[in-house]
Gaussian input, Z-matrix of N, CA and C with variables (Angstrom, degrees):
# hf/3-21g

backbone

0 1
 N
 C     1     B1
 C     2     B2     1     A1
 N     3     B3     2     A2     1     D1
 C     4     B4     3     A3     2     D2
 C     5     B5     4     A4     3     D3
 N     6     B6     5     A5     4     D4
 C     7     B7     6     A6     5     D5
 C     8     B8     7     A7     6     D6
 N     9     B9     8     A8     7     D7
 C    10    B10     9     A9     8     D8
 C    11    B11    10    A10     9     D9
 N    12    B12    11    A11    10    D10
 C    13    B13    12    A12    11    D11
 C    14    B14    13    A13    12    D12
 N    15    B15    14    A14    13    D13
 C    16    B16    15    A15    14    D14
 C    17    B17    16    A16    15    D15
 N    18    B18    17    A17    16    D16
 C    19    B19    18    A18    17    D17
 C    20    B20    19    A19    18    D18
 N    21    B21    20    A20    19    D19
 C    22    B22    21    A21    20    D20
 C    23    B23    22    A22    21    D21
 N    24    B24    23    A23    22    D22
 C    25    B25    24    A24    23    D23
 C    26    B26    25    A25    24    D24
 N    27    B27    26    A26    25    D25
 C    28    B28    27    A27    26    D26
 C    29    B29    28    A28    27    D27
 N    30    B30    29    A29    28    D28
 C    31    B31    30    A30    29    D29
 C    32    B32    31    A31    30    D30
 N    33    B33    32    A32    31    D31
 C    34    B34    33    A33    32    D32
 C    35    B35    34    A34    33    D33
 N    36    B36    35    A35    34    D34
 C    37    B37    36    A36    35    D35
 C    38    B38    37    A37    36    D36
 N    39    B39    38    A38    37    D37
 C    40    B40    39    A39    38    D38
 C    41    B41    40    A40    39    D39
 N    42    B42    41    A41    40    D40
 C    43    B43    42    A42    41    D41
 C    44    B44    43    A43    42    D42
 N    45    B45    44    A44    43    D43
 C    46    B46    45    A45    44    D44
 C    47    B47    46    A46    45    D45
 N    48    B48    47    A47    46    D46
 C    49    B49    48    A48    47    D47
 C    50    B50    49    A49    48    D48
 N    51    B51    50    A50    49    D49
 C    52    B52    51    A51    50    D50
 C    53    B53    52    A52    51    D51
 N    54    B54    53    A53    52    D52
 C    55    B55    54    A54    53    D53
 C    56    B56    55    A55    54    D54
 N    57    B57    56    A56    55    D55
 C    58    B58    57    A57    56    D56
 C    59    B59    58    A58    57    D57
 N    60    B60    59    A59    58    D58
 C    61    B61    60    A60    59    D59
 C    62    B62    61    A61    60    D60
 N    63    B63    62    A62    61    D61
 C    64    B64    63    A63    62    D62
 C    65    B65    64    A64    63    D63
 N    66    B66    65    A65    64    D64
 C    67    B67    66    A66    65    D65
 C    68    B68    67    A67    66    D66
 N    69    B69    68    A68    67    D67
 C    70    B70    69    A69    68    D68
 C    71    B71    70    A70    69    D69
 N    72    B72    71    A71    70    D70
 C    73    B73    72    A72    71    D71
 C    74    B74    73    A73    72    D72
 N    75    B75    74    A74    73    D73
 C    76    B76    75    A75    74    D74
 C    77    B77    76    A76    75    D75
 N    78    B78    77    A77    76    D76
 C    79    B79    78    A78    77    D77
 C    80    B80    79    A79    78    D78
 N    81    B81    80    A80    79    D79
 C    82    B82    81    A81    80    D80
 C    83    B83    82    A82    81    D81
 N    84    B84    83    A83    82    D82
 C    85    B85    84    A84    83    D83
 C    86    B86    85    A85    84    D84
 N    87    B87    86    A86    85    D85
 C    88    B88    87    A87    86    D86
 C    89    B89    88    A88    87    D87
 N    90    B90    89    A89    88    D88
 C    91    B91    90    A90    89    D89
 C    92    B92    91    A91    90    D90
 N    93    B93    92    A92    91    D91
 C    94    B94    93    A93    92    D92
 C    95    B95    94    A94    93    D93
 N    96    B96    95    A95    94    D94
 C    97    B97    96    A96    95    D95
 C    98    B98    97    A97    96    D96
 N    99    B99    98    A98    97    D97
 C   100   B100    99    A99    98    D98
 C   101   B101   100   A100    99    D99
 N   102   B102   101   A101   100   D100
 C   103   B103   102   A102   101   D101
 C   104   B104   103   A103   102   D102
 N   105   B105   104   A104   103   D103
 C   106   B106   105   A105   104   D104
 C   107   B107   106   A106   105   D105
 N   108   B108   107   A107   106   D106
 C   109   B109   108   A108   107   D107
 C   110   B110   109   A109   108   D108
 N   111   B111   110   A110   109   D109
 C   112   B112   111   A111   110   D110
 C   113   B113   112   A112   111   D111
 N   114   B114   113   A113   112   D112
 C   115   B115   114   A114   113   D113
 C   116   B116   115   A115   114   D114
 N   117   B117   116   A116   115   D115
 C   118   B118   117   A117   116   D116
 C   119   B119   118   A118   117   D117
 N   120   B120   119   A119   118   D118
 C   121   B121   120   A120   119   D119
 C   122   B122   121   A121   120   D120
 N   123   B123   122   A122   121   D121
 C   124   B124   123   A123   122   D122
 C   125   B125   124   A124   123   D123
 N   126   B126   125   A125   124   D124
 C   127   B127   126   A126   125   D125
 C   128   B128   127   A127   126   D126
 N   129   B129   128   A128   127   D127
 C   130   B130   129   A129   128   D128
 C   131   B131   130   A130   129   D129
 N   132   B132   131   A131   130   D130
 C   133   B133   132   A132   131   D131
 C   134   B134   133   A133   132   D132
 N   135   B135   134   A134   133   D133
 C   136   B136   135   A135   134   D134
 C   137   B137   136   A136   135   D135
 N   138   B138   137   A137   136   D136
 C   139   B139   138   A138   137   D137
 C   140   B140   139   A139   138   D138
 N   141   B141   140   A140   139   D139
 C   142   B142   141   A141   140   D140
 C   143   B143   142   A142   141   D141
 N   144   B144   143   A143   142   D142
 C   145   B145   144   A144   143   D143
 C   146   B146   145   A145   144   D144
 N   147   B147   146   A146   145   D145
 C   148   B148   147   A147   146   D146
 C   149   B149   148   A148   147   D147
 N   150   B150   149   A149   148   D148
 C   151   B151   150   A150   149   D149
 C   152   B152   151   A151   150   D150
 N   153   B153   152   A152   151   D151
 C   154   B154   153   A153   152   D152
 C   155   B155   154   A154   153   D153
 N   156   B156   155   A155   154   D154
 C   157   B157   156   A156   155   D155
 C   158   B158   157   A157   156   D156
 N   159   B159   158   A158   157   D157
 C   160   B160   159   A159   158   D158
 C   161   B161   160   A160   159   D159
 N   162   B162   161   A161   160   D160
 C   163   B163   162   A162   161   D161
 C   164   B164   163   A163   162   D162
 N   165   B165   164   A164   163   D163
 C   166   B166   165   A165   164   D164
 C   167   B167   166   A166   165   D165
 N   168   B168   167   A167   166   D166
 C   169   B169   168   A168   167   D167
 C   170   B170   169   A169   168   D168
 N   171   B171   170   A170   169   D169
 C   172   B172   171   A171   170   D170
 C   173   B173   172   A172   171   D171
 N   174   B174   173   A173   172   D172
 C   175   B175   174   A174   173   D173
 C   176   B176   175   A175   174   D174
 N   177   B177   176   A176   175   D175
 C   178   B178   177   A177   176   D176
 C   179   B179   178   A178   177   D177
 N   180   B180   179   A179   178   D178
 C   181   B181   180   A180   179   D179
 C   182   B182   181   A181   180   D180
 N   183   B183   182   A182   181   D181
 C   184   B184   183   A183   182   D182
 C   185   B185   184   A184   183   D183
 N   186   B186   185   A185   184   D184
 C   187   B187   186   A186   185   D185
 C   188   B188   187   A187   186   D186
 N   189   B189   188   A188   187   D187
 C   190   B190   189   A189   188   D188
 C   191   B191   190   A190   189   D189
 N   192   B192   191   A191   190   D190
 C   193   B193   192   A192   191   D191
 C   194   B194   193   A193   192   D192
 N   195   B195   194   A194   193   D193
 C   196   B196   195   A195   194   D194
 C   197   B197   196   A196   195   D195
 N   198   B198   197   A197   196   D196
 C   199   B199   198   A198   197   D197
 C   200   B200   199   A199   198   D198
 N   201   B201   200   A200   199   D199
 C   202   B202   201   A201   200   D200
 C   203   B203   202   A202   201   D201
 N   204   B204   203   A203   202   D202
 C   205   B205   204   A204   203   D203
 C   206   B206   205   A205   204   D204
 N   207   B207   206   A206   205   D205
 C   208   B208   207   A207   206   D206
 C   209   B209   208   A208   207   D207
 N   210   B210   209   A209   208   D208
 C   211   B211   210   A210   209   D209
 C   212   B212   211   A211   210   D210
 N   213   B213   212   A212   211   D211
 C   214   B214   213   A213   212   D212
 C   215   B215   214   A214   213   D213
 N   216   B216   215   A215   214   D214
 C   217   B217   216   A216   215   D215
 C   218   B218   217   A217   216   D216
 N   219   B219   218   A218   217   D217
 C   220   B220   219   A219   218   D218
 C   221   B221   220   A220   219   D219
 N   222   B222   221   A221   220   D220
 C   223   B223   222   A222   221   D221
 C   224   B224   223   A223   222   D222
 N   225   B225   224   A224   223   D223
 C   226   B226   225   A225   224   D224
 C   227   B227   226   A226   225   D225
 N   228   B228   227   A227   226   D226
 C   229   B229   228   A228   227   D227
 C   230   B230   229   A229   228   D228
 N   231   B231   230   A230   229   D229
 C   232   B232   231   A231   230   D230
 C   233   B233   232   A232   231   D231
 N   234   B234   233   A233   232   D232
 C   235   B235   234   A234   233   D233
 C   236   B236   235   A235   234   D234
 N   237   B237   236   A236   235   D235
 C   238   B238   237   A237   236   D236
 C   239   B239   238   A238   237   D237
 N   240   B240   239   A239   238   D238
 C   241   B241   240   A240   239   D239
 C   242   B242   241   A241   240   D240
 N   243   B243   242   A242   241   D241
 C   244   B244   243   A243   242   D242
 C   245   B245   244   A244   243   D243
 N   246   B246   245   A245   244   D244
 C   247   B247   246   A246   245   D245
 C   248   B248   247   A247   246   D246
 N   249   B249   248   A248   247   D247
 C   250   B250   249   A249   248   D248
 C   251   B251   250   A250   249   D249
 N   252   B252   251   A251   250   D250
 C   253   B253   252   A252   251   D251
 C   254   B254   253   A253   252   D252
 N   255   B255   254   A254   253   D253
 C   256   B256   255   A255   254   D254
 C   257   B257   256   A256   255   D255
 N   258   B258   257   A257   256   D256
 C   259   B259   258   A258   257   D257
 C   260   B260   259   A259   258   D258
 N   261   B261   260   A260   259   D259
 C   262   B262   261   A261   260   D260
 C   263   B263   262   A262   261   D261
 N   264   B264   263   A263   262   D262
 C   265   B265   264   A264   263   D263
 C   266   B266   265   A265   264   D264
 N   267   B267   266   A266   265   D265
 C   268   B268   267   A267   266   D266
 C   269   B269   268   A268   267   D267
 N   270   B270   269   A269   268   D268
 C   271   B271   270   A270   269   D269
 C   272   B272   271   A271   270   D270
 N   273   B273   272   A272   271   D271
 C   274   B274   273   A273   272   D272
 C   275   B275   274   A274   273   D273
 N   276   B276   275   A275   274   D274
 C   277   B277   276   A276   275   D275
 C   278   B278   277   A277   276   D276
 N   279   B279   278   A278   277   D277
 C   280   B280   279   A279   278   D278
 C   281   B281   280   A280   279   D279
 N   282   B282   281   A281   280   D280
 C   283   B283   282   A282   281   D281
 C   284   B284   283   A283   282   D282
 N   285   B285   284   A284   283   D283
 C   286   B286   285   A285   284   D284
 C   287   B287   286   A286   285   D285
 N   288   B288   287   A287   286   D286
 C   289   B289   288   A288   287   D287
 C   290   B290   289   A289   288   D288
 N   291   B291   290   A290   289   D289
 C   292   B292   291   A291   290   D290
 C   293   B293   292   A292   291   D291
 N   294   B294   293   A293   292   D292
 C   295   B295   294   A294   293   D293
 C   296   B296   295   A295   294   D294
 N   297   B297   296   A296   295   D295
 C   298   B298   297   A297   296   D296
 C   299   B299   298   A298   297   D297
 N   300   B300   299   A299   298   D298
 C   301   B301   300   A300   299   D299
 C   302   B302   301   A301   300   D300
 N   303   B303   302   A302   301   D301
 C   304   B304   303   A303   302   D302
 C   305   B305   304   A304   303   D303
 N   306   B306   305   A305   304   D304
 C   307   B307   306   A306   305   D305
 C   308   B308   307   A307   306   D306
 N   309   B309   308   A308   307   D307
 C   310   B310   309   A309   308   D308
 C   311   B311   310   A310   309   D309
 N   312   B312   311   A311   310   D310
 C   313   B313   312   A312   311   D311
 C   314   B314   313   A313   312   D312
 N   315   B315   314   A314   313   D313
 C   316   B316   315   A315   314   D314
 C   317   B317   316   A316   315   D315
 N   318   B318   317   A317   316   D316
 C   319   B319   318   A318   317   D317
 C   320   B320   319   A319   318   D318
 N   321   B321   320   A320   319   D319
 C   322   B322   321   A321   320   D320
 C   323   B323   322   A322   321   D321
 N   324   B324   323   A323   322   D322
 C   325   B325   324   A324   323   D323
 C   326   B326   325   A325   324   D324

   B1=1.4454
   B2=1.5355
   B3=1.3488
   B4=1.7269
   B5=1.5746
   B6=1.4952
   B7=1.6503
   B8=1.4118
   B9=1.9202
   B10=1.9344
   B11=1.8284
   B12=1.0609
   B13=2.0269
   B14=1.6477
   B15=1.0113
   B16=1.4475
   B17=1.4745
   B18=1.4535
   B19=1.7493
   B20=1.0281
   B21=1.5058
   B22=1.7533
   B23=1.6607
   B24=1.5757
   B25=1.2372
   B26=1.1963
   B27=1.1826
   B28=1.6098
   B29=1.5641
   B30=1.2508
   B31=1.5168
   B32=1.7048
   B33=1.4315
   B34=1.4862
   B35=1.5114
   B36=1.3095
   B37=1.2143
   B38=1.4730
   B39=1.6759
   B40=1.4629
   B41=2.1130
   B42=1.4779
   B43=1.5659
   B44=1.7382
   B45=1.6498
   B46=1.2245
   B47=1.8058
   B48=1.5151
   B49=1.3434
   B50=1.8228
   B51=0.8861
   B52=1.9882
   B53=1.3526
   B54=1.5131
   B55=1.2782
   B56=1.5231
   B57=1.7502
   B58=1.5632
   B59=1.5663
   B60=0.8824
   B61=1.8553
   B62=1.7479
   B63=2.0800
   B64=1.1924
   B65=1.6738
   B66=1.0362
   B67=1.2819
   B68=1.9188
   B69=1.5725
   B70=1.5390
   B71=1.6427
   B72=1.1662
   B73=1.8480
   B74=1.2008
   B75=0.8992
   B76=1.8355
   B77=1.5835
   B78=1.5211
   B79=1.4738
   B80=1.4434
   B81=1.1099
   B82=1.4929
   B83=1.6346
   B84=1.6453
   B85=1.1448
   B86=1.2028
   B87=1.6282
   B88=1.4648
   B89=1.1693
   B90=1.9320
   B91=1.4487
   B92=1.5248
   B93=1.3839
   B94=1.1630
   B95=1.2440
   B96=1.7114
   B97=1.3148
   B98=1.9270
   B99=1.3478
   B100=2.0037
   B101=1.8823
   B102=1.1188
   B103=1.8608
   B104=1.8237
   B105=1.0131
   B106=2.0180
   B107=1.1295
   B108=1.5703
   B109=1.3997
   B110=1.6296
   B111=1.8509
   B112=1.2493
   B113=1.5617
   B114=1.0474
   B115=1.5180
   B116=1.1566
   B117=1.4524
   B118=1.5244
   B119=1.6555
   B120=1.5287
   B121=1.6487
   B122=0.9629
   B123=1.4965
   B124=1.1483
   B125=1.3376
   B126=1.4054
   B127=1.1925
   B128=1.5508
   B129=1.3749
   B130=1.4265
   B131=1.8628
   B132=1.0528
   B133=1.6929
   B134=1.5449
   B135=0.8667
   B136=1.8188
   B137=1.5181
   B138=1.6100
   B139=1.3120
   B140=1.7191
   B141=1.4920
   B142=1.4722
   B143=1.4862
   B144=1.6782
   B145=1.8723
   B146=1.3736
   B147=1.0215
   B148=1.5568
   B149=1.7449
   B150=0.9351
   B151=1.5131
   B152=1.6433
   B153=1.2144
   B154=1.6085
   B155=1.3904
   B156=1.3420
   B157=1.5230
   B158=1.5634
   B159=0.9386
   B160=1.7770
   B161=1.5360
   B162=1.3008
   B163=1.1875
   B164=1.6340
   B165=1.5483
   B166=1.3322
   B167=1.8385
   B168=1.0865
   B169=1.2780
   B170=1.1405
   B171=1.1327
   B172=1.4488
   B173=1.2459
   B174=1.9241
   B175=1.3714
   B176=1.2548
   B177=1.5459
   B178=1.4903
   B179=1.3237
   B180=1.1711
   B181=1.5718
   B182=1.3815
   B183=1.0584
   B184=2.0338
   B185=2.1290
   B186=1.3758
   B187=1.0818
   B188=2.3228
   B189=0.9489
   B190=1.5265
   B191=0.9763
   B192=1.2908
   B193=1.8075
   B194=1.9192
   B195=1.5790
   B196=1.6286
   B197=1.7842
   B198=0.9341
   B199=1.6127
   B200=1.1054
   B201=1.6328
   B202=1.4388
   B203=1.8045
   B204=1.6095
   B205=1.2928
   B206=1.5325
   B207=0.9239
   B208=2.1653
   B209=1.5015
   B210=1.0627
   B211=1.4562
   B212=1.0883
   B213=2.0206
   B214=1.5287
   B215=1.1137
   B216=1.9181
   B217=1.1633
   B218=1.8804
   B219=1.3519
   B220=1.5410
   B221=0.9341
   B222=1.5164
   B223=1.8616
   B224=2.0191
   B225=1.5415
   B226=1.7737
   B227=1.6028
   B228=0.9196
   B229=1.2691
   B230=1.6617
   B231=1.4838
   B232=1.3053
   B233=1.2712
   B234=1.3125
   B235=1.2787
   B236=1.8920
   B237=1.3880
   B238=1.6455
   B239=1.2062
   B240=1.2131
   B241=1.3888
   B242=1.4153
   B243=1.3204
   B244=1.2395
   B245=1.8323
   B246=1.0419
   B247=1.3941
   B248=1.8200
   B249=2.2133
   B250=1.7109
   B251=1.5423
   B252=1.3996
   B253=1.2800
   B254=1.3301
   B255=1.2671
   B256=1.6320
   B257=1.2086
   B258=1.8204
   B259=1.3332
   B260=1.6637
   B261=1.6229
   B262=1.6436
   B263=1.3567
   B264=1.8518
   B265=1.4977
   B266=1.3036
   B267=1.0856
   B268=2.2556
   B269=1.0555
   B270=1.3393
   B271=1.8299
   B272=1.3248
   B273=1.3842
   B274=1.6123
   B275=1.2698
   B276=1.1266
   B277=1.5089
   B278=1.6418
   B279=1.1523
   B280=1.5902
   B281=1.5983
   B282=1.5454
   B283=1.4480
   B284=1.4124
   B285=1.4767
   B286=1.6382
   B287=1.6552
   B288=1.5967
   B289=1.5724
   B290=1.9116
   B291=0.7391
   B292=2.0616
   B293=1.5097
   B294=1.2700
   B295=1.5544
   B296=1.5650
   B297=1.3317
   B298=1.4601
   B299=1.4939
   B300=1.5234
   B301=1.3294
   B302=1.7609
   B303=1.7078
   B304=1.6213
   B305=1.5909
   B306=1.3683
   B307=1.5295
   B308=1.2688
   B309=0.9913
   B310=1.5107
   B311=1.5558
   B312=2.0658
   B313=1.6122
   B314=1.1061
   B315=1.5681
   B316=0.6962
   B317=1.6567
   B318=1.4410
   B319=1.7667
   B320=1.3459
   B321=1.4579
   B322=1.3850
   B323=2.1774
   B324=1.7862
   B325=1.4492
   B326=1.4425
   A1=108.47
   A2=126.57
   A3=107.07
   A4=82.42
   A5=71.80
   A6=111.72
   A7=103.56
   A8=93.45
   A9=103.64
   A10=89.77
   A11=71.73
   A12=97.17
   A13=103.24
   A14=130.10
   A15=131.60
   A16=91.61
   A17=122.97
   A18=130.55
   A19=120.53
   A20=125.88
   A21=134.36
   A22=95.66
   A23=107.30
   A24=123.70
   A25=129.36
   A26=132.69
   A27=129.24
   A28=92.72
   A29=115.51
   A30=116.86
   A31=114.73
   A32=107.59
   A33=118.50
   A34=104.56
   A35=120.34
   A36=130.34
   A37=119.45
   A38=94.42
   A39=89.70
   A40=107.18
   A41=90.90
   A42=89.67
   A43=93.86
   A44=106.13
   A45=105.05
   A46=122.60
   A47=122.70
   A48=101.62
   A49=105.26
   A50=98.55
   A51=109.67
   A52=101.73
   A53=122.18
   A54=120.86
   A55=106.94
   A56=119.01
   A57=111.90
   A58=101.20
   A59=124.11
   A60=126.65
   A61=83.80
   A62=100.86
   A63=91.05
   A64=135.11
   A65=114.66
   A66=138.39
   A67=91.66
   A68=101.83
   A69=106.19
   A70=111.90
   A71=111.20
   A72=114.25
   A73=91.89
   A74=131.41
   A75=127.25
   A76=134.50
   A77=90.95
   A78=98.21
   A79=122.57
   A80=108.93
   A81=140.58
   A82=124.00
   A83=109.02
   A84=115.47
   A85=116.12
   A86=136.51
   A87=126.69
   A88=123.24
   A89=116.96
   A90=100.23
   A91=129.99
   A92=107.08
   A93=114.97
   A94=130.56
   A95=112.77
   A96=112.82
   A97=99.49
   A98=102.09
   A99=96.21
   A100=90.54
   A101=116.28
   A102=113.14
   A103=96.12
   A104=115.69
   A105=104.41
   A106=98.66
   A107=130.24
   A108=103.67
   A109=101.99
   A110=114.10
   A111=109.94
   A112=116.12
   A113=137.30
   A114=131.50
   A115=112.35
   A116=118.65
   A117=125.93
   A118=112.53
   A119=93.32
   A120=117.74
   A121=144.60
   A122=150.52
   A123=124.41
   A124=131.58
   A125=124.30
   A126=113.39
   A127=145.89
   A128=73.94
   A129=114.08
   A130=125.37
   A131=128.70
   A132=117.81
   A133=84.35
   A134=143.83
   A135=152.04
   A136=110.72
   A137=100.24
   A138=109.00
   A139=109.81
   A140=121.91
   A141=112.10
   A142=95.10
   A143=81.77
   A144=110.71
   A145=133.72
   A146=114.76
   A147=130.33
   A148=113.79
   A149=90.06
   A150=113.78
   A151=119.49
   A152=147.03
   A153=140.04
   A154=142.85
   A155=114.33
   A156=103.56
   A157=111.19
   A158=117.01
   A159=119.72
   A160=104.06
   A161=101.80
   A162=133.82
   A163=128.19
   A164=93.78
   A165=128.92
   A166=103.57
   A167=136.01
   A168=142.05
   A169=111.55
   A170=135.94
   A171=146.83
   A172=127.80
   A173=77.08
   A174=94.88
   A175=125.52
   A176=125.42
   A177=109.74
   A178=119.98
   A179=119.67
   A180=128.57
   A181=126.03
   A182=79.22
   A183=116.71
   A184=72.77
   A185=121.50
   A186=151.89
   A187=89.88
   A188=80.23
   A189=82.34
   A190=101.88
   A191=126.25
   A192=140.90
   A193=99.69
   A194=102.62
   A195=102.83
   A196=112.15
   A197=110.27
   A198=118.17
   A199=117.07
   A200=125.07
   A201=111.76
   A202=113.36
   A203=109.23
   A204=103.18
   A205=112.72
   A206=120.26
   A207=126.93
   A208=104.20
   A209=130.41
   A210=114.90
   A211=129.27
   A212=104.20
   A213=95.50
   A214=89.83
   A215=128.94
   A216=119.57
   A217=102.77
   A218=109.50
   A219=118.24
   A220=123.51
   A221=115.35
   A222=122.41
   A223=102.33
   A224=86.99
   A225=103.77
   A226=104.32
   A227=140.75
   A228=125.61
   A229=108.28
   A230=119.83
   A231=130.75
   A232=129.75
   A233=139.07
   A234=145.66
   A235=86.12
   A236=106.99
   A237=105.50
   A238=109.08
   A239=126.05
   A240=124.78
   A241=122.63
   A242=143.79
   A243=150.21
   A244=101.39
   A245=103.62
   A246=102.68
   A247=133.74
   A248=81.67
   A249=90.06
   A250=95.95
   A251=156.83
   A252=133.62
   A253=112.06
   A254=126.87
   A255=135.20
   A256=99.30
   A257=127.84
   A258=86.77
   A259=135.42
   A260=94.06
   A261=108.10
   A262=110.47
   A263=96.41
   A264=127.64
   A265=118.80
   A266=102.08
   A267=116.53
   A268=94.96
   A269=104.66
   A270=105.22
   A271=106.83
   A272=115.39
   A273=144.51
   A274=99.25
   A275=139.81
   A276=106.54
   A277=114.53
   A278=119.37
   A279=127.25
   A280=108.09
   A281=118.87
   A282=96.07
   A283=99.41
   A284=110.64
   A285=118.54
   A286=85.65
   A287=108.76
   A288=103.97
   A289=128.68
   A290=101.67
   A291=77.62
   A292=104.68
   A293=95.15
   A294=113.64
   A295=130.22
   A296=132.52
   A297=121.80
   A298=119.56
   A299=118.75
   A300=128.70
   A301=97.74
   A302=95.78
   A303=107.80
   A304=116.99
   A305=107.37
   A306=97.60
   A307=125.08
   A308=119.92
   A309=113.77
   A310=129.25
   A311=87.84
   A312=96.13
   A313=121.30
   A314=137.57
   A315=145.64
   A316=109.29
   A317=116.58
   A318=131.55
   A319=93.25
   A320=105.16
   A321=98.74
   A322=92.66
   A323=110.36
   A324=124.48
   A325=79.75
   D1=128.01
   D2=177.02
   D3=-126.12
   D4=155.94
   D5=171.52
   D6=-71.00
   D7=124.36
   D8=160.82
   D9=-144.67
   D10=174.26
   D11=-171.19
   D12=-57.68
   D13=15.03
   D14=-153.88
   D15=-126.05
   D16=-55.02
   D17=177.48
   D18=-100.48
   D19=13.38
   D20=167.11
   D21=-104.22
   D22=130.29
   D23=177.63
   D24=-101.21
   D25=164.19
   D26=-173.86
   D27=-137.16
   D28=116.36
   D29=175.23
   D30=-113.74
   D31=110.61
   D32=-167.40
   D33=-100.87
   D34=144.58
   D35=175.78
   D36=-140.62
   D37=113.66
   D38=-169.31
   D39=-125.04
   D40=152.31
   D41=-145.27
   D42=-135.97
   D43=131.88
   D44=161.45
   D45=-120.49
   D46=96.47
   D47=-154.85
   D48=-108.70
   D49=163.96
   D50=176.52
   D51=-64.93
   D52=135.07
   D53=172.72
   D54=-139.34
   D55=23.31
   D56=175.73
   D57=-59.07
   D58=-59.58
   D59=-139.92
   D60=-103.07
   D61=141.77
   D62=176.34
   D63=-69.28
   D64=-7.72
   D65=-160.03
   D66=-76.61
   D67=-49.07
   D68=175.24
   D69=-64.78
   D70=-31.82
   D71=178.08
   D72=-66.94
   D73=-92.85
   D74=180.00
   D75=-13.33
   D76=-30.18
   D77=168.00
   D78=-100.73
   D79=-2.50
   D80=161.06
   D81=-67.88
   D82=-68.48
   D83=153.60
   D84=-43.63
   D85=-78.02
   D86=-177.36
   D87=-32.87
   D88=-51.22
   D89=-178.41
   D90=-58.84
   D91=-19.05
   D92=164.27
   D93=-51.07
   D94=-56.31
   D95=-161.82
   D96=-88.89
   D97=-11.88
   D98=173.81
   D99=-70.28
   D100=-51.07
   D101=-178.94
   D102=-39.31
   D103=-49.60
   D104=-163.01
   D105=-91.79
   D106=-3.95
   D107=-175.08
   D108=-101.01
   D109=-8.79
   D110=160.27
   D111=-85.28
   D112=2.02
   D113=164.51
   D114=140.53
   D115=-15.00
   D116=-174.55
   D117=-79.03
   D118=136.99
   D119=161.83
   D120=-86.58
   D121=108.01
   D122=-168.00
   D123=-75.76
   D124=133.56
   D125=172.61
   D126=-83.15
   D127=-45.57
   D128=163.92
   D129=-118.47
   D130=140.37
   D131=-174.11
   D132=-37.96
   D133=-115.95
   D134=-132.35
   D135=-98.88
   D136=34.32
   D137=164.60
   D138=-132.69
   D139=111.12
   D140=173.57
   D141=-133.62
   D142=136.88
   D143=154.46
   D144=-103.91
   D145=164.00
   D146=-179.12
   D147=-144.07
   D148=139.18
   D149=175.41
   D150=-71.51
   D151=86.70
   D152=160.93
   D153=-74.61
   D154=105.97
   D155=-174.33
   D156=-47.62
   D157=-41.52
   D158=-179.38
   D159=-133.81
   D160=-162.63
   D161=-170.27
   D162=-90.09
   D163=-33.05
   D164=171.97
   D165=-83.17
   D166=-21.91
   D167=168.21
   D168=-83.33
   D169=-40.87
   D170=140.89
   D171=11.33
   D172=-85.07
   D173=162.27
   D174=-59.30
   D175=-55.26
   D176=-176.72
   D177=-50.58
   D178=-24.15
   D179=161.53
   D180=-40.74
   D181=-74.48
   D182=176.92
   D183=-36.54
   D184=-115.43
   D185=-145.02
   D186=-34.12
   D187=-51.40
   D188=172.25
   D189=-38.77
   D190=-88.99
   D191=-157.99
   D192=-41.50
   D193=-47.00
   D194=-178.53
   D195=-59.76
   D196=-41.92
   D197=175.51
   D198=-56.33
   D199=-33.45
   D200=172.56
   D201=-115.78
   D202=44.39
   D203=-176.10
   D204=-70.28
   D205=171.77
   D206=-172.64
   D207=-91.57
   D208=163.16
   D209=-179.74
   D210=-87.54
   D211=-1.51
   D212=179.04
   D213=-138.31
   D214=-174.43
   D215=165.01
   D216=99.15
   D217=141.51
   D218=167.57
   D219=-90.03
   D220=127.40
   D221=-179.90
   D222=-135.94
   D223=125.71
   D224=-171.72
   D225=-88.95
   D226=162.22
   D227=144.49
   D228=-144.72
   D229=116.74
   D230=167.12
   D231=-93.93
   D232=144.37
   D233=-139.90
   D234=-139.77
   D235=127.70
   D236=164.07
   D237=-143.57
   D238=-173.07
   D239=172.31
   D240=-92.48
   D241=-178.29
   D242=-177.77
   D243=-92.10
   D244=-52.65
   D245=147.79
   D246=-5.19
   D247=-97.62
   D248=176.31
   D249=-65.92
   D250=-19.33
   D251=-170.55
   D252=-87.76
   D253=7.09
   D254=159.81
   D255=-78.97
   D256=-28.16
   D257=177.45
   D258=-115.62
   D259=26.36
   D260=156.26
   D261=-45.89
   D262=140.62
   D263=161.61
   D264=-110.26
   D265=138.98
   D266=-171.49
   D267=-120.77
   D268=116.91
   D269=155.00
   D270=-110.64
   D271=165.14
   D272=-157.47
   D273=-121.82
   D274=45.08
   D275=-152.61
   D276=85.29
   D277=-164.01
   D278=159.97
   D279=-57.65
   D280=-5.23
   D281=-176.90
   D282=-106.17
   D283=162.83
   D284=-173.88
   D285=-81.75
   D286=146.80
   D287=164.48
   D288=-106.58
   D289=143.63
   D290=-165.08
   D291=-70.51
   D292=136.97
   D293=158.58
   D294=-12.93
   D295=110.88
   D296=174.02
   D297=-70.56
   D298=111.20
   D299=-175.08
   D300=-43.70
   D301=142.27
   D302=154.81
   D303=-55.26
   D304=146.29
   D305=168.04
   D306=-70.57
   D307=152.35
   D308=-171.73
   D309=-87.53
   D310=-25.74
   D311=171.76
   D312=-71.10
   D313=147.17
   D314=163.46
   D315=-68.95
   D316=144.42
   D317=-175.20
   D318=-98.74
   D319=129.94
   D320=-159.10
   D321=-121.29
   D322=-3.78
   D323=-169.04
   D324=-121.08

């Protein structure tokens, strides 16, 4: 099977959670740090991505992120291709920002 921009995935997760009561910050913070300790970056404060060799990684992803959702609060998660994620635009300000290269390693778990 080889890898093209068509079966490498980009798995985005975007999240809006309650943070009055501390007990809700805490559950806030965690979901966060289970997101980076499965591979995800942030992009944005309450926007993180991850990189997928396939589709099938994805999923284990995908199912990850569901296993440690918070108990309250909205969490999205979109699946695109490597493809459509070549053709994101970053701005800086008024300046366009360049693109963050794919990783190069191959995920081998």
């Amino acid at each position: 099977m080889e890898l093209n921009g068509y079966r490498i995935m980009w798995l985005f997760v975007f999240f809006d959670l309650p943070t009055d009561t501390k007990k809700q910050r805490k559950s806030a913070a965690q979901f966060r740090k289970n997101l980076m300790k499965d591979g995800f970056f942030m992009m944005q404060y309450s926007v993180y991505l991850r990189h997928c060799a396939s589709s099938e990684s994805a999923d284990v992803h995908e199912r990850r992120v569901k296993s440690f959702l918070p108990p309250s609060g909205k969490v999205s998660i979109l699946r695109i291709t490597d493809k459509q994620y070549g053709n994101i635009m970053n701005y800086w300000g008024k300046q366009i920002a360049p693109n963050e290269p794919a990783p190069t390693q191959l995920e081998l778990f």
